[in-house]
C-alpha positions in Angstrom: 10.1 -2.0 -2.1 11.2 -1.4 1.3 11.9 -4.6 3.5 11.7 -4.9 7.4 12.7 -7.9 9.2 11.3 -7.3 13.1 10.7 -8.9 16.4 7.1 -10.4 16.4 4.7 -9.1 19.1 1.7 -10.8 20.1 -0.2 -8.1 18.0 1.4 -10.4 14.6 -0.1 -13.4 16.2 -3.9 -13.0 13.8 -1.8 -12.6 11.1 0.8 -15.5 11.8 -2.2 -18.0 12.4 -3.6 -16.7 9.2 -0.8 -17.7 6.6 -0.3 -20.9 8.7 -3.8 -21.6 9.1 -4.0 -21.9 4.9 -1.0 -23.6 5.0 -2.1 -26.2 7.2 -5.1 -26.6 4.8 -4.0 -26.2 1.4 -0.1 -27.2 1.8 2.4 -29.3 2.9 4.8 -27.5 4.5 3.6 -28.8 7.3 2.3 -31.7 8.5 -0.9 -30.5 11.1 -4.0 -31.4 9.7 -6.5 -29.0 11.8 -5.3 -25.0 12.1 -4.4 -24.7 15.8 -6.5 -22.5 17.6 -5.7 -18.6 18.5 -5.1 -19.9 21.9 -2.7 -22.6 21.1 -0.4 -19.9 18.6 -0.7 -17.7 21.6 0.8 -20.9 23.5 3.2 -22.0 20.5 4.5 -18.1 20.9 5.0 -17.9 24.6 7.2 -21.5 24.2 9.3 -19.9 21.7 10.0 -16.6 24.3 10.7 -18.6 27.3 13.3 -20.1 25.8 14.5 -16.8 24.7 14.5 -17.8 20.6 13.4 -15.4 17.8 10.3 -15.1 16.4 10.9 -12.8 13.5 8.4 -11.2 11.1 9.0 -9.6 7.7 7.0 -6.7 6.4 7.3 -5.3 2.7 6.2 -2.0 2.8 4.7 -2.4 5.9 2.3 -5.3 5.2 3.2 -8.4 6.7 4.9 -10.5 4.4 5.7 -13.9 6.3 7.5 -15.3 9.6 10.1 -17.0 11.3 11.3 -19.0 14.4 13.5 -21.2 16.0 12.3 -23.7 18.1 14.5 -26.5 20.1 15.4 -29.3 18.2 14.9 -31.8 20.4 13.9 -31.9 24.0 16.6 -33.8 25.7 19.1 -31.7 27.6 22.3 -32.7 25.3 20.6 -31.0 22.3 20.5 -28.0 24.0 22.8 -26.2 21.5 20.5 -27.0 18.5 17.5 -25.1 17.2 14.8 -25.8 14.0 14.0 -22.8 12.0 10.6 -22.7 10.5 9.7 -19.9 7.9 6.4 -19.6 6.3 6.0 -16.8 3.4 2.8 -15.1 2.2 2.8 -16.4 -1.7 2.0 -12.7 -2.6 5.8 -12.1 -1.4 7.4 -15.5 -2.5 10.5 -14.4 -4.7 11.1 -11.2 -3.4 13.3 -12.4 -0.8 11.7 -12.5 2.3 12.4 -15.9 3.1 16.2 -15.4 2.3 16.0 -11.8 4.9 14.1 -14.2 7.5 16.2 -17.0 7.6 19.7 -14.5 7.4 18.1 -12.8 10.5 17.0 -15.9 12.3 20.8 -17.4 12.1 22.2 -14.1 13.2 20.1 -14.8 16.5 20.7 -18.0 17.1 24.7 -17.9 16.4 24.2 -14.2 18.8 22.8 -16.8 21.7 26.4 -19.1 21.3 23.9 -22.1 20.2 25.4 -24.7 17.4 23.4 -25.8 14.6 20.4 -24.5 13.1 18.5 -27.4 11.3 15.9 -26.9 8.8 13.2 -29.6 8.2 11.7 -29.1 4.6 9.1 -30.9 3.3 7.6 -32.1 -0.1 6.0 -29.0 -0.9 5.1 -26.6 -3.4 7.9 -24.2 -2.4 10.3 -27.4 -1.5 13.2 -26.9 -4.3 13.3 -23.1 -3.5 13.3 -23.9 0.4 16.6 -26.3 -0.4 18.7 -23.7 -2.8 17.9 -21.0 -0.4 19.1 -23.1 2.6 22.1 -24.6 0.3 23.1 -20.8 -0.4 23.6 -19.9 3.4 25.6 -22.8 4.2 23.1 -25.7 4.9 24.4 -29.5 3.9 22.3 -32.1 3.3 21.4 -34.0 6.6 19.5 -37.0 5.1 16.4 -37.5 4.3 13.0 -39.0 5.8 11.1 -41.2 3.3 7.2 -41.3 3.3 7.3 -40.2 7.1 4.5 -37.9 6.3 0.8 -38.9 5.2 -1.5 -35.7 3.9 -4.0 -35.2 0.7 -3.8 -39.1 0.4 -0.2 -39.2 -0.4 3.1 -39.8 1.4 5.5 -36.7 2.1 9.4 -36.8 2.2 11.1 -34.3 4.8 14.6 -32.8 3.8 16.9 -32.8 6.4 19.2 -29.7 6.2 21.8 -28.5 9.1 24.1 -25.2 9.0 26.9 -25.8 11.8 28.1 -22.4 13.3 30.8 -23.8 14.5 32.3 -26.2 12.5 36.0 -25.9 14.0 34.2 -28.6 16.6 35.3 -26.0 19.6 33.5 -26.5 23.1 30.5 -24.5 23.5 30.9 -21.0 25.6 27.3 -20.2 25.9 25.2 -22.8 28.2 22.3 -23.5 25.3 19.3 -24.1 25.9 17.3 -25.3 29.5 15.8 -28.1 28.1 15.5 -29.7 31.9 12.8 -31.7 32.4 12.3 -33.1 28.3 9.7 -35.2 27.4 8.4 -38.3 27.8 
């Protein structure tokens, strides 16, 4: 089976919304309610460029197999060096190691840009205890963990807090981050 990690294009984006959209209804991987619109994964897409972050997609023998992104961690201008990944995986290709080829090629980008940490946010999910070992095995540590901070399908959801440092030798950063100017509220 031949296996091809790539750049996603706005041509993926039907296909991105698809696995998410069922995810967002049938899962708990995340915590959306309503499937966001083609518009607003358009929108979600163009966030993730300006900032210059990957968007990655995986294709097993050229049928797309799942995604992956990093987003800004926060929005305050000190976090600038930190990024959340977020991999979602068609469950025709769970267990052949896409998620492991995403999430190897999404830190490769982000330690590339000079950023810090990559932090990984896993909820209580179906595919939870595999989405902990595989972060574990690249060099995640346990980060804490958010209890009952998530309501969906009338129960309450954990989140696993996960962070791989890329630096750990605490050096001063060379690359400038993120522009996170301007934040939120």
């Amino acid at each position: 089976m031949s296996r091809t990690i790539r750049d996603a294009t706005e041509a993926d984006l039907p296909r991105i919304a698809a696995l998410y959209g069922r995810e967002v209804l049938n899962g708990t991987a995340t915590f959306e309610l309503v499937p966001p619109t083609p518009d607003e994964m358009a929108g979600r897409f163009a966030a993730v460029k300006r900032h210059d972050l990957p968007w990655l997609v995986a294709e097993l023998d050229g049928v797309f197999a799942g995604y992956a992104y990093a987003s800004p961690f926060r929005p305050r201008p000190a976090y600038r060096y930190g990024v959340e990944g977020s991999i979602y995986v068609e469950e025709t290709a769970r267990g052949d190691g896409v998620g492991r080829a995403l999430l190897e090629a999404l830190i490769g980008r982000v330690r590339g840009m000079g950023l810090r940490h990559v932090i990984g946010a896993i909820s209580d999910s179906d595919t939870s205890a595999a989405s902990i070992a595989l972060h574990r095995s690249l060099g995640f540590r346990d980060a804490g963990v958010y209890r009952q901070v998530g309501w969906k399908f009338e129960r309450w959801l954990d989140v696993t807090l996960m962070q791989l440092d890329l630096a750990p030798d605490g050096r001063p950063p060379e690359a400038p981050g993120l522009d996170l100017t301007g934040g939120l509220a």
